[in-house]
C-alpha positions as CSV (number, residue, x, y, z in Angstrom):
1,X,3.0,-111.2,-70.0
2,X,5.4,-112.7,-67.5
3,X,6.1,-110.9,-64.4
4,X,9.3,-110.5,-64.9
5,X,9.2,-108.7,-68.2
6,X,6.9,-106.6,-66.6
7,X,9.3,-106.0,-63.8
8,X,12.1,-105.4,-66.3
9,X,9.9,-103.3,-68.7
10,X,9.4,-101.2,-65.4
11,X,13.2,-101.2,-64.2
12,X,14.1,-100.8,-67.5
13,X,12.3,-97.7,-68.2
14,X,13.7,-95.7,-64.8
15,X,16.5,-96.8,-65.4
16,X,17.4,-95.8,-68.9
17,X,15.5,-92.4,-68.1
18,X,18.2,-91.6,-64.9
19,X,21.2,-93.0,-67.5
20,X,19.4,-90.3,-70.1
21,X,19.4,-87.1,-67.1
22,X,22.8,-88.3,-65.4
23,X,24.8,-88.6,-68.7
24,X,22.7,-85.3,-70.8
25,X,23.6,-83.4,-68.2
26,X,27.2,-83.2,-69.2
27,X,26.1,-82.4,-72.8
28,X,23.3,-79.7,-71.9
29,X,23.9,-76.6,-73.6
30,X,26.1,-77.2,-76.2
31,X,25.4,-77.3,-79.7
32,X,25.3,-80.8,-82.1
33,X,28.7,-80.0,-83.4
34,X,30.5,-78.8,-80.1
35,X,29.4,-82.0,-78.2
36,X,31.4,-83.7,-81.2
37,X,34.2,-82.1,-81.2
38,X,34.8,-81.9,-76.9
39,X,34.1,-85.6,-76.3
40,X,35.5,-87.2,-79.3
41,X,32.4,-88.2,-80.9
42,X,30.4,-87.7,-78.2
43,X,29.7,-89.0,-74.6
44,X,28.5,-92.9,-73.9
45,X,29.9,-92.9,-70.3
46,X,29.2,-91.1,-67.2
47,X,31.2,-88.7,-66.7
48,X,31.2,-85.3,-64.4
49,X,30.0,-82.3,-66.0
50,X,32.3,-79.3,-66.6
51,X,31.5,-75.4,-66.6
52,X,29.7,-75.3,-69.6
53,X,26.6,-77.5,-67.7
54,X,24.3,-76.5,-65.3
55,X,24.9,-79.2,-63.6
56,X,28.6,-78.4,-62.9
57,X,29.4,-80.0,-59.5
58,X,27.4,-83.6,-59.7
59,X,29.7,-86.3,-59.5
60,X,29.3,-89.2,-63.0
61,X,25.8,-90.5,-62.5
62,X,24.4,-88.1,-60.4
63,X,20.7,-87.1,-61.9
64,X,19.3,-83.9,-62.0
65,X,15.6,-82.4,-62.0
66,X,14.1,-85.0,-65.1
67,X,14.8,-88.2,-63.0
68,X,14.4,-86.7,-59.5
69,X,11.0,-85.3,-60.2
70,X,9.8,-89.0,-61.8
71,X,11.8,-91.0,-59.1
72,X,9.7,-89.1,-56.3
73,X,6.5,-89.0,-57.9
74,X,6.7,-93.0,-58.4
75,X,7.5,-92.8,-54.7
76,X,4.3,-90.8,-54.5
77,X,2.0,-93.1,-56.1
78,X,3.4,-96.1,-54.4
79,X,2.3,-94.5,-51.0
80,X,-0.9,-94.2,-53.1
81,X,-1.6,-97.9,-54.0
82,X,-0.6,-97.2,-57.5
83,X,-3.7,-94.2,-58.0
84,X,-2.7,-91.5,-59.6
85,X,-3.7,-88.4,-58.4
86,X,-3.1,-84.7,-58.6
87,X,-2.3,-84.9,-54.2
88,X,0.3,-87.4,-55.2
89,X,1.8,-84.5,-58.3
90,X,1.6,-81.7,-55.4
91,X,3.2,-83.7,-52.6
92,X,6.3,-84.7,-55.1
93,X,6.4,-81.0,-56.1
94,X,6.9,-80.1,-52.2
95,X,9.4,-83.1,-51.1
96,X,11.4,-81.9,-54.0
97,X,11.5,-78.2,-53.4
98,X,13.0,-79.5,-50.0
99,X,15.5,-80.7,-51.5
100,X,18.5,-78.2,-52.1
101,X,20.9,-79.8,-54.4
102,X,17.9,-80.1,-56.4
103,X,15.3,-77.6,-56.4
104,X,18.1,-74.5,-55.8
105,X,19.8,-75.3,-58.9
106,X,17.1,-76.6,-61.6
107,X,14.3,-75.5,-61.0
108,X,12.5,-73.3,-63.5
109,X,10.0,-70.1,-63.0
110,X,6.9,-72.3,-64.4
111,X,8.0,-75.2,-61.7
112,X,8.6,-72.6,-58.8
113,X,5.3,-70.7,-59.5
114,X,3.3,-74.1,-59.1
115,X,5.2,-74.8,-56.4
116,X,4.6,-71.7,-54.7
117,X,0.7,-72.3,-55.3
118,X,0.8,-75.4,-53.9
119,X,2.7,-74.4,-50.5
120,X,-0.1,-71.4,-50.0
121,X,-2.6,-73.8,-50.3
122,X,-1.7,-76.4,-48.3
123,X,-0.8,-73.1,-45.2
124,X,-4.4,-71.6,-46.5
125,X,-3.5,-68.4,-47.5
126,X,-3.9,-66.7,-50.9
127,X,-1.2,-67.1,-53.6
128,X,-0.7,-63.9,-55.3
129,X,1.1,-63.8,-58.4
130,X,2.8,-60.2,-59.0
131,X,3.3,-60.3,-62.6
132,X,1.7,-60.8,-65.7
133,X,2.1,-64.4,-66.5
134,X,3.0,-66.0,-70.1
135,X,1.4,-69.4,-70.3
136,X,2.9,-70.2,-73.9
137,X,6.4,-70.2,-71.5
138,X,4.9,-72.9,-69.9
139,X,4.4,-74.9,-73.2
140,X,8.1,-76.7,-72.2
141,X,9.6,-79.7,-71.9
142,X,8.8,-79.8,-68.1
143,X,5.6,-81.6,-68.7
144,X,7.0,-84.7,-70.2
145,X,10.5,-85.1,-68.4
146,X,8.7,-86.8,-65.4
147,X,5.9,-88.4,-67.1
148,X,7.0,-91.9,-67.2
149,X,5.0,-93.0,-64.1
150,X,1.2,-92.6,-66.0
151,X,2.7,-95.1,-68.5
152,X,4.5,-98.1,-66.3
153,X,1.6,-97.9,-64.1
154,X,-1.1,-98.4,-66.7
155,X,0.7,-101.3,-68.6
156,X,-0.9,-101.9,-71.9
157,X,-3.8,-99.5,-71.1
158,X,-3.1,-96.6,-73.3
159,X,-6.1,-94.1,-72.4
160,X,-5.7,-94.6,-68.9
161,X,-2.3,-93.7,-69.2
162,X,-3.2,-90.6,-71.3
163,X,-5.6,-89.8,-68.3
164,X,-3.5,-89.9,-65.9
165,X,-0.6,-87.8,-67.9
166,X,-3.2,-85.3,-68.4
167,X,-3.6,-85.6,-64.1
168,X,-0.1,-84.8,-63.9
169,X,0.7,-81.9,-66.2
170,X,-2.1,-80.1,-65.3
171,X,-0.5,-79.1,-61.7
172,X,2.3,-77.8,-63.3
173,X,2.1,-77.0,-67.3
174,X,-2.3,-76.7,-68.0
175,X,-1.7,-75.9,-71.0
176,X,-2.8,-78.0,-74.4
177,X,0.7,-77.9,-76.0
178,X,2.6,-79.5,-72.7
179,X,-0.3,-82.2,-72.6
180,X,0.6,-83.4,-75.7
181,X,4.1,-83.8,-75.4
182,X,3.1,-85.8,-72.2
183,X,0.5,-87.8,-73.5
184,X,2.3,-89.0,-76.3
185,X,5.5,-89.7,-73.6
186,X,3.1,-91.8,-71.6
187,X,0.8,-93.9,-74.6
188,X,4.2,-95.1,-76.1
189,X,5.4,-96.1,-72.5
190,X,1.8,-97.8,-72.0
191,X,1.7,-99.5,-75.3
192,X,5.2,-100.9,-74.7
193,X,3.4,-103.7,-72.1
194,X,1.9,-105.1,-75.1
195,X,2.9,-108.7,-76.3
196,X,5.6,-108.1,-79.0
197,X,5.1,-104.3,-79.2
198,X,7.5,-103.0,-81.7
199,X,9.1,-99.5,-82.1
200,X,6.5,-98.6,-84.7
201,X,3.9,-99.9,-82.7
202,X,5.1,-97.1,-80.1
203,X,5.8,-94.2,-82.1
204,X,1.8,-94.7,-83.6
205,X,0.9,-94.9,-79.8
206,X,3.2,-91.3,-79.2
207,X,1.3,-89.6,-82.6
208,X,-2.5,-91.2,-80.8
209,X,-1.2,-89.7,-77.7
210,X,-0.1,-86.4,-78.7
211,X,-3.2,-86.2,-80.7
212,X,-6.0,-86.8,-78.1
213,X,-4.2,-85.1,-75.6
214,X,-4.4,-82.1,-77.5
215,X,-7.9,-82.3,-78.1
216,X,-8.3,-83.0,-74.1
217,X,-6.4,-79.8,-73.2
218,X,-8.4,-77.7,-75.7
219,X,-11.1,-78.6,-74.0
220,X,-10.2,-78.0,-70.2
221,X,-7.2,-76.3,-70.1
222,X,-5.3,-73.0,-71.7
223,X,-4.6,-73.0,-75.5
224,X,-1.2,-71.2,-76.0
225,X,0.2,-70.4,-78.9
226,X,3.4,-73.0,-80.4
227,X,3.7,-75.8,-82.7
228,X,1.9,-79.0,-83.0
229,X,3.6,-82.0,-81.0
230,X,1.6,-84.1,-83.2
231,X,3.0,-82.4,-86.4
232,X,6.0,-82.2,-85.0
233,X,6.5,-85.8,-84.2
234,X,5.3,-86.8,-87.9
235,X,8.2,-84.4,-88.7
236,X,10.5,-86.3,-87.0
237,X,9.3,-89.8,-88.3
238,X,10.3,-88.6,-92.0
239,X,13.5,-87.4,-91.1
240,X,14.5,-90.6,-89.3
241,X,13.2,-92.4,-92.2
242,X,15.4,-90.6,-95.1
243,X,17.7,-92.4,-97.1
244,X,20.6,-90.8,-95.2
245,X,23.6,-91.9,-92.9
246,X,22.3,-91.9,-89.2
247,X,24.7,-88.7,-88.1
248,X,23.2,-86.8,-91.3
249,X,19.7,-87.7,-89.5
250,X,20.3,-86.9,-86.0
251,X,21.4,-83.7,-87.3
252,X,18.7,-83.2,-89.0
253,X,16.8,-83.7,-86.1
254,X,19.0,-81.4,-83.9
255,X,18.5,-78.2,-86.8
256,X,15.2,-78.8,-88.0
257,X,12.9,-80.6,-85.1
258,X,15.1,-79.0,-82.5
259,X,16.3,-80.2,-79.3
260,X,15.2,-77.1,-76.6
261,X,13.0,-76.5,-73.9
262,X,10.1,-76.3,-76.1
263,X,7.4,-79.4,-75.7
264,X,7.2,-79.4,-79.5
265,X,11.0,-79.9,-80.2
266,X,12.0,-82.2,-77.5
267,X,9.2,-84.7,-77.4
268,X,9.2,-85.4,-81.0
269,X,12.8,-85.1,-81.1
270,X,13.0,-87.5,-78.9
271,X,10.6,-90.1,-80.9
272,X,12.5,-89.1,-84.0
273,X,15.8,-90.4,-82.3
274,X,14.1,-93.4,-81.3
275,X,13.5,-94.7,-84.4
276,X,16.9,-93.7,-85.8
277,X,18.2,-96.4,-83.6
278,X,15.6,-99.0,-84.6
279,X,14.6,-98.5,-80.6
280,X,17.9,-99.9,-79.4
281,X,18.0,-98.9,-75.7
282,X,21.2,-98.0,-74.7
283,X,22.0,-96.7,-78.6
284,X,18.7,-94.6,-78.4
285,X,19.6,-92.6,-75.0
286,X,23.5,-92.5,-76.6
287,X,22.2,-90.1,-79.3
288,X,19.9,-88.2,-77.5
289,X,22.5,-87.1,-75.3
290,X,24.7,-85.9,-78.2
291,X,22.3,-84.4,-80.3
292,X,22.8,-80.8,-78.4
293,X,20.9,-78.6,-76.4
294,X,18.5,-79.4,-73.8
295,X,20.0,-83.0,-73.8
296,X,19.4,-83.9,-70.5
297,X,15.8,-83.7,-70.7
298,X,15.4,-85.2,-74.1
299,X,17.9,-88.3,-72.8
300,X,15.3,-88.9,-70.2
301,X,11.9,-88.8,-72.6
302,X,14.2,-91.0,-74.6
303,X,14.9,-93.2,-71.7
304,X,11.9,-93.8,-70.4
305,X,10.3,-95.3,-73.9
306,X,13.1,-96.9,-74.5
307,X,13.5,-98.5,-71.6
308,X,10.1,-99.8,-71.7
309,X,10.6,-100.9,-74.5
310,X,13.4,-103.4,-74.6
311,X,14.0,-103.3,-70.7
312,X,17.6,-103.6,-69.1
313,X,18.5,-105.7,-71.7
314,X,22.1,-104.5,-72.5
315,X,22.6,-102.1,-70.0
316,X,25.6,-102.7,-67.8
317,X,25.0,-103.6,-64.2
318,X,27.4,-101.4,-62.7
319,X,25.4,-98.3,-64.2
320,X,22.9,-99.4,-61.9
321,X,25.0,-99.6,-58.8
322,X,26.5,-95.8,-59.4
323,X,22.9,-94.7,-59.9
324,X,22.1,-95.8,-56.8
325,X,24.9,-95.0,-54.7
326,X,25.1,-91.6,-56.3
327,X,21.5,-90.6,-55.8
328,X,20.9,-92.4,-52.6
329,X,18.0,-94.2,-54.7
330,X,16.6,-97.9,-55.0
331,X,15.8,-98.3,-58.3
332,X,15.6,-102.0,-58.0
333,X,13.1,-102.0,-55.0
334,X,10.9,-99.3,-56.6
335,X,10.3,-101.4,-60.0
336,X,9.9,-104.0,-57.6
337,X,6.9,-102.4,-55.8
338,X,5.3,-100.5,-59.2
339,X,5.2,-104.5,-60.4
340,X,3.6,-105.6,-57.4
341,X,0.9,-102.6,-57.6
342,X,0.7,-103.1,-61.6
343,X,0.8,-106.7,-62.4
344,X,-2.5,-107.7,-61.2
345,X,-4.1,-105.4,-63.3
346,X,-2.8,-106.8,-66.2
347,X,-4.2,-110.6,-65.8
Protein backbone atom coordinates (compact mmCIF):
# COMPACT_ATOMS: atom_id res chain seq x y z
CA UNK A 1 0.00 0.00 0.00
CA UNK A 2 1.27 3.56 -0.64
CA UNK A 3 2.53 5.56 2.08
CA UNK A 4 0.31 8.01 1.80
CA UNK A 5 -2.85 6.02 2.09
CA UNK A 6 -1.34 4.69 4.98
CA UNK A 7 -0.74 8.17 6.25
CA UNK A 8 -4.26 9.17 5.39
CA UNK A 9 -5.80 5.88 6.65
CA UNK A 10 -3.97 6.98 9.94
CA UNK A 11 -5.01 10.84 9.86
CA UNK A 12 -8.12 9.77 8.76
CA UNK A 13 -9.00 7.56 11.58
CA UNK A 14 -8.02 10.43 14.49
CA UNK A 15 -9.45 12.58 12.89
CA UNK A 16 -12.93 11.41 12.30
CA UNK A 17 -12.79 9.87 15.90
CA UNK A 18 -12.10 13.77 17.55
CA UNK A 19 -15.01 15.07 14.75
CA UNK A 20 -17.13 11.90 16.50
CA UNK A 21 -16.23 13.20 20.57
CA UNK A 22 -16.15 17.09 19.59
CA UNK A 23 -19.56 17.04 17.73
CA UNK A 24 -21.39 13.94 20.24
CA UNK A 25 -20.77 15.89 22.87
CA UNK A 26 -23.45 18.36 22.10
CA UNK A 27 -25.86 15.51 21.55
CA UNK A 28 -24.89 13.38 24.74
CA UNK A 29 -27.75 12.66 26.79
CA UNK A 30 -30.57 13.19 24.96
CA UNK A 31 -32.81 10.76 23.51
CA UNK A 32 -33.11 9.74 19.44
CA UNK A 33 -36.18 11.84 19.10
CA UNK A 34 -35.10 15.01 21.24
CA UNK A 35 -31.81 15.39 19.24
CA UNK A 36 -34.30 15.66 16.22
CA UNK A 37 -36.42 17.87 17.31
CA UNK A 38 -33.62 20.66 19.09
CA UNK A 39 -31.22 20.68 16.05
CA UNK A 40 -33.61 20.41 13.19
CA UNK A 41 -32.78 17.11 12.16
CA UNK A 42 -29.94 16.75 13.93
CA UNK A 43 -26.32 18.13 14.37
CA UNK A 44 -23.57 17.86 11.23
CA UNK A 45 -21.61 20.93 12.49
CA UNK A 46 -19.62 21.80 15.42
CA UNK A 47 -21.29 23.54 17.50
CA UNK A 48 -20.97 24.42 21.52
CA UNK A 49 -22.78 22.31 23.77
CA UNK A 50 -25.67 23.72 25.94
CA UNK A 51 -26.83 22.66 29.51
CA UNK A 52 -28.28 19.56 28.70
CA UNK A 53 -24.31 18.13 27.99
CA UNK A 54 -21.76 17.37 30.08
CA UNK A 55 -19.63 19.01 28.29
CA UNK A 56 -21.31 22.42 28.73
CA UNK A 57 -18.53 24.99 28.47
CA UNK A 58 -16.21 23.56 25.51
CA UNK A 59 -16.08 25.87 22.74
CA UNK A 60 -17.36 23.98 18.80
CA UNK A 61 -14.58 21.38 18.35
CA UNK A 62 -13.28 21.03 21.54
CA UNK A 63 -12.98 17.09 22.37
CA UNK A 64 -13.67 15.52 25.44
CA UNK A 65 -12.40 12.22 27.40
CA UNK A 66 -12.89 9.62 24.08
CA UNK A 67 -10.30 11.65 21.85
CA UNK A 68 -8.13 12.97 24.69
CA UNK A 69 -7.45 9.60 26.15
CA UNK A 70 -6.46 8.08 22.35
CA UNK A 71 -4.69 11.33 21.32
CA UNK A 72 -2.26 10.92 24.45
CA UNK A 73 -1.90 7.31 24.44
CA UNK A 74 -0.76 7.58 20.60
CA UNK A 75 1.54 10.21 22.03
CA UNK A 76 2.56 7.44 24.44
CA UNK A 77 3.44 4.88 22.12
CA UNK A 78 5.25 7.15 19.85
CA UNK A 79 7.72 7.91 22.77
CA UNK A 80 7.62 4.09 22.75
CA UNK A 81 8.83 3.32 19.15
CA UNK A 82 5.49 2.26 18.20
CA UNK A 83 5.40 -0.94 21.20
CA UNK A 84 2.54 -1.11 22.82
CA UNK A 85 2.71 -1.57 26.31
CA UNK A 86 0.67 -1.55 29.45
CA UNK A 87 3.75 1.45 30.90
CA UNK A 88 2.63 3.35 27.84
CA UNK A 89 -1.67 2.69 29.04
CA UNK A 90 -0.52 3.85 32.75
CA UNK A 91 1.61 6.80 31.78
CA UNK A 92 -1.47 8.18 29.43
CA UNK A 93 -3.82 7.49 32.35
CA UNK A 94 -1.48 9.83 34.72
CA UNK A 95 -0.77 12.81 32.05
CA UNK A 96 -4.44 12.86 31.60
CA UNK A 97 -5.54 12.91 35.21
CA UNK A 98 -3.21 16.14 35.21
CA UNK A 99 -5.16 17.57 33.06
CA UNK A 100 -8.15 19.49 34.66
CA UNK A 101 -10.38 20.49 31.99
CA UNK A 102 -10.26 16.94 31.41
CA UNK A 103 -9.98 14.54 34.07
CA UNK A 104 -12.23 16.97 36.61
CA UNK A 105 -15.13 16.81 34.46
CA UNK A 106 -15.19 13.21 32.60
CA UNK A 107 -13.81 11.11 34.29
CA UNK A 108 -15.65 7.99 35.49
CA UNK A 109 -15.33 5.89 39.03
CA UNK A 110 -13.93 2.68 36.89
CA UNK A 111 -11.21 5.35 35.21
CA UNK A 112 -10.45 7.11 38.61
CA UNK A 113 -10.06 3.83 40.59
CA UNK A 114 -7.31 2.61 37.92
CA UNK A 115 -5.97 5.73 38.13
CA UNK A 116 -5.71 5.81 41.68
CA UNK A 117 -3.91 2.30 41.47
CA UNK A 118 -1.58 3.38 39.20
CA UNK A 119 -0.38 6.68 41.16
CA UNK A 120 0.17 4.32 44.46
CA UNK A 121 2.20 2.21 42.54
CA UNK A 122 4.30 4.35 40.88
CA UNK A 123 4.76 6.39 44.94
CA UNK A 124 5.07 2.51 46.30
CA UNK A 125 2.53 2.43 48.67
CA UNK A 126 -0.55 0.13 48.95
CA UNK A 127 -3.82 1.10 47.15
CA UNK A 128 -6.63 0.30 49.22
CA UNK A 129 -9.98 0.23 47.88
CA UNK A 130 -12.72 1.01 50.61
CA UNK A 131 -15.69 -0.48 49.06
CA UNK A 132 -16.98 -3.45 47.52
CA UNK A 133 -16.30 -3.17 43.92
CA UNK A 134 -18.85 -4.15 40.91
CA UNK A 135 -16.76 -5.25 37.98
CA UNK A 136 -19.84 -5.81 35.62
CA UNK A 137 -19.85 -1.65 36.06
CA UNK A 138 -16.74 -1.83 34.48
CA UNK A 139 -18.17 -3.73 31.41
CA UNK A 140 -18.54 0.03 29.70
CA UNK A 141 -17.86 1.77 26.77
CA UNK A 142 -14.58 3.09 28.30
CA UNK A 143 -12.64 0.22 26.90
CA UNK A 144 -13.15 0.96 23.33
CA UNK A 145 -13.45 4.89 23.21
CA UNK A 146 -9.53 5.05 23.09
CA UNK A 147 -8.78 1.93 21.41
CA UNK A 148 -7.97 3.14 18.02
CA UNK A 149 -4.17 3.11 18.58
CA UNK A 150 -3.75 -1.05 18.71
CA UNK A 151 -5.37 -0.94 15.29
CA UNK A 152 -3.46 2.01 13.17
CA UNK A 153 -0.30 0.72 14.61
CA UNK A 154 -0.73 -2.82 13.53
CA UNK A 155 -1.91 -2.06 9.83
CA UNK A 156 -3.28 -5.07 8.28
CA UNK A 157 -2.20 -7.37 11.23
CA UNK A 158 -5.46 -8.17 12.82
CA UNK A 159 -4.21 -10.52 15.88
CA UNK A 160 -1.59 -8.30 16.77
CA UNK A 161 -3.96 -5.63 16.92
CA UNK A 162 -6.35 -7.75 19.09
CA UNK A 163 -3.17 -8.29 21.37
CA UNK A 164 -2.43 -5.24 21.90
CA UNK A 165 -6.23 -4.06 22.62
CA UNK A 166 -6.33 -6.74 25.01
CA UNK A 167 -2.81 -4.82 26.50
CA UNK A 168 -4.78 -1.80 26.77
CA UNK A 169 -8.07 -2.57 28.42
CA UNK A 170 -6.73 -4.67 30.88
CA UNK A 171 -5.26 -1.50 32.94
CA UNK A 172 -8.42 -0.09 33.01
CA UNK A 173 -11.62 -2.45 32.20
CA UNK A 174 -10.07 -6.51 32.91
CA UNK A 175 -12.97 -7.65 32.30
CA UNK A 176 -14.11 -10.27 29.21
CA UNK A 177 -17.14 -8.14 28.09
CA UNK A 178 -14.99 -4.61 27.76
CA UNK A 179 -12.25 -6.80 25.80
CA UNK A 180 -14.58 -7.52 23.36
CA UNK A 181 -15.95 -4.36 22.54
CA UNK A 182 -12.27 -3.40 22.17
CA UNK A 183 -11.05 -6.00 20.19
CA UNK A 184 -13.61 -5.95 17.75
CA UNK A 185 -12.93 -1.71 17.71
CA UNK A 186 -9.26 -2.52 16.95
CA UNK A 187 -9.48 -5.84 14.25
CA UNK A 188 -11.86 -3.61 12.06
CA UNK A 189 -9.41 -0.67 12.36
CA UNK A 190 -6.41 -3.23 11.56
CA UNK A 191 -8.20 -4.90 8.72
CA UNK A 192 -8.95 -1.55 7.16
CA UNK A 193 -4.91 -1.41 5.91
CA UNK A 194 -5.79 -4.08 3.67
CA UNK A 195 -5.73 -3.55 -0.24
CA UNK A 196 -9.38 -2.78 -1.07
CA UNK A 197 -10.78 -3.67 2.31
CA UNK A 198 -14.51 -3.10 2.09
CA UNK A 199 -17.11 -2.22 4.86
CA UNK A 200 -18.03 -5.90 5.11
CA UNK A 201 -14.68 -6.88 5.13
CA UNK A 202 -14.49 -4.83 8.49
CA UNK A 203 -17.58 -5.56 10.21
CA UNK A 204 -16.45 -9.63 9.80
CA UNK A 205 -13.07 -8.42 11.25
CA UNK A 206 -15.32 -6.49 14.39
CA UNK A 207 -17.50 -10.01 14.81
CA UNK A 208 -13.67 -12.12 14.69
CA UNK A 209 -12.50 -9.52 17.04
CA UNK A 210 -15.24 -9.37 19.51
CA UNK A 211 -15.25 -13.17 19.36
CA UNK A 212 -11.59 -14.07 20.21
CA UNK A 213 -11.34 -11.34 22.47
CA UNK A 214 -13.87 -12.79 24.50
CA UNK A 215 -12.44 -16.08 24.61
CA UNK A 216 -9.02 -14.23 25.60
CA UNK A 217 -10.59 -12.50 28.59
CA UNK A 218 -12.36 -15.64 29.78
CA UNK A 219 -9.24 -16.98 30.09
CA UNK A 220 -7.12 -14.27 31.99
CA UNK A 221 -9.31 -11.86 33.12
CA UNK A 222 -12.81 -11.34 35.17
CA UNK A 223 -16.06 -12.71 33.58
CA UNK A 224 -18.92 -10.35 34.50
CA UNK A 225 -22.18 -10.74 33.90
CA UNK A 226 -23.89 -8.57 30.45
CA UNK A 227 -24.55 -9.28 26.90
CA UNK A 228 -22.53 -10.67 24.22
CA UNK A 229 -20.68 -7.90 22.07
CA UNK A 230 -20.48 -10.62 19.57
CA UNK A 231 -24.29 -11.25 19.55
CA UNK A 232 -24.84 -7.95 19.89
CA UNK A 233 -22.97 -6.82 16.89
CA UNK A 234 -24.74 -9.68 14.73
CA UNK A 235 -27.81 -7.88 16.07
CA UNK A 236 -26.95 -4.78 14.74
CA UNK A 237 -25.84 -6.22 11.24
CA UNK A 238 -29.68 -7.42 10.64
CA UNK A 239 -31.11 -4.37 11.67
CA UNK A 240 -28.97 -2.30 9.34
CA UNK A 241 -29.74 -4.78 6.73
CA UNK A 242 -33.74 -4.54 6.89
CA UNK A 243 -35.68 -3.49 4.12
CA UNK A 244 -36.46 -0.27 5.90
CA UNK A 245 -35.76 3.62 5.32
CA UNK A 246 -32.38 4.49 7.01
CA UNK A 247 -34.10 6.82 9.97
CA UNK A 248 -36.46 3.70 10.61
CA UNK A 249 -32.96 1.81 11.08
CA UNK A 250 -31.01 4.05 13.09
CA UNK A 251 -33.82 4.02 15.32
CA UNK A 252 -33.91 0.82 15.50
CA UNK A 253 -30.61 0.75 16.45
CA UNK A 254 -31.02 3.52 19.13
CA UNK A 255 -34.23 1.32 20.89
CA UNK A 256 -33.24 -2.09 20.40
CA UNK A 257 -29.08 -2.31 20.26
CA UNK A 258 -28.95 0.80 22.43
CA UNK A 259 -26.60 3.54 22.40
CA UNK A 260 -25.40 3.74 26.49
CA UNK A 261 -22.41 3.26 28.47
CA UNK A 262 -22.69 -0.40 28.18
CA UNK A 263 -19.74 -2.13 25.84
CA UNK A 264 -22.45 -4.26 24.41
CA UNK A 265 -24.70 -1.41 23.10
CA UNK A 266 -22.23 1.08 21.94
CA UNK A 267 -19.74 -1.03 20.17
CA UNK A 268 -22.13 -2.88 18.08
CA UNK A 269 -24.18 0.08 17.82
CA UNK A 270 -21.63 1.61 16.42
CA UNK A 271 -20.86 -1.19 13.69
CA UNK A 272 -24.55 -1.35 13.08
CA UNK A 273 -24.38 2.50 12.05
CA UNK A 274 -21.49 1.86 9.99
CA UNK A 275 -23.07 -0.19 7.71
CA UNK A 276 -26.27 1.83 7.52
CA UNK A 277 -24.14 4.37 5.82
CA UNK A 278 -22.49 1.90 3.42
CA UNK A 279 -19.18 3.10 5.60
CA UNK A 280 -19.34 6.65 4.30
CA UNK A 281 -17.01 8.59 6.66
CA UNK A 282 -18.32 11.76 7.39
CA UNK A 283 -22.21 10.22 6.95
CA UNK A 284 -21.26 7.36 9.42
CA UNK A 285 -19.96 9.78 12.37
CA UNK A 286 -23.17 12.19 11.28
CA UNK A 287 -25.53 9.47 12.57
CA UNK A 288 -23.85 8.25 15.38
CA UNK A 289 -24.00 11.54 16.87
CA UNK A 290 -27.73 11.76 16.44
CA UNK A 291 -28.78 8.52 17.29
CA UNK A 292 -29.08 9.54 21.30
CA UNK A 293 -27.56 8.84 24.35
CA UNK A 294 -24.00 8.26 24.99
CA UNK A 295 -23.21 9.83 21.49
CA UNK A 296 -20.07 11.18 22.09
CA UNK A 297 -18.47 8.00 22.75
CA UNK A 298 -20.21 6.04 20.07
CA UNK A 299 -19.24 9.04 17.41
CA UNK A 300 -15.68 8.28 18.35
CA UNK A 301 -15.80 4.14 18.00
CA UNK A 302 -17.57 5.21 14.77
CA UNK A 303 -14.83 7.58 13.91
CA UNK A 304 -12.10 5.77 14.32
CA UNK A 305 -13.26 2.66 11.82
CA UNK A 306 -14.47 4.90 9.67
CA UNK A 307 -11.85 6.95 9.32
CA UNK A 308 -9.69 4.11 8.60
CA UNK A 309 -11.58 3.13 6.43
CA UNK A 310 -12.02 5.65 3.74
CA UNK A 311 -9.46 8.29 5.27
CA UNK A 312 -9.97 12.16 5.12
CA UNK A 313 -11.45 11.75 2.04
CA UNK A 314 -14.44 14.21 2.24
CA UNK A 315 -13.84 15.81 5.31
CA UNK A 316 -13.47 19.49 5.24
CA UNK A 317 -10.11 21.01 5.92
CA UNK A 318 -11.07 23.56 8.16
CA UNK A 319 -12.43 20.81 10.71
CA UNK A 320 -9.00 20.06 10.92
CA UNK A 321 -7.66 23.43 11.74
CA UNK A 322 -10.45 24.04 14.70
CA UNK A 323 -9.44 20.66 16.02
CA UNK A 324 -6.24 21.70 16.40
CA UNK A 325 -6.42 25.11 17.48
CA UNK A 326 -9.09 24.17 19.91
CA UNK A 327 -7.34 21.25 21.57
CA UNK A 328 -3.88 22.58 21.32
CA UNK A 329 -3.19 19.23 19.27
CA UNK A 330 -1.16 18.25 15.98
CA UNK A 331 -3.08 15.85 14.44
CA UNK A 332 -1.26 16.11 11.28
CA UNK A 333 2.28 15.66 12.78
CA UNK A 334 1.14 12.64 14.92
CA UNK A 335 -0.26 10.60 11.83
CA UNK A 336 2.86 11.76 10.43
CA UNK A 337 5.07 9.97 13.05
CA UNK A 338 2.52 6.69 13.66
CA UNK A 339 3.32 6.34 9.63
CA UNK A 340 6.83 6.60 10.00
CA UNK A 341 6.88 4.02 13.03
CA UNK A 342 4.15 1.77 11.08
CA UNK A 343 5.04 1.76 7.46
CA UNK A 344 8.02 -0.35 7.52
CA UNK A 345 6.25 -3.00 8.96
CA UNK A 346 3.99 -3.25 6.43
CA UNK A 347 6.59 -3.92 3.35
Amino acid sequence: MDRKIVYDKILGSMVCCALGDAMGAVTENLSFDQIRDKYSGGVRELIAPDKTAFAYGNTPGQITDDFSQTYLLTEEIIKNHGVISPDCVEEMLVRWSNIPKYFNRFAGPTTRSAIAAIRAKKEGREYVVNEVIDYARQATNGSAMKISPAGFFNPGDVDKSIDDAVCITRVTHDNQLAISGACATAAAISKSFDENASVYDIIQAGIYGARKGEEIGMRISRTVGGASVTERIGMAVAIAMLPESKEERLRKIYNLVGTGLHVSEAVPAAFGIILICDGDNWDSVCEAVNVGYDTDTVAAIVGSIVGALKGTAGIREELFEILNRENEIALEETAEKVTELVYDKMK
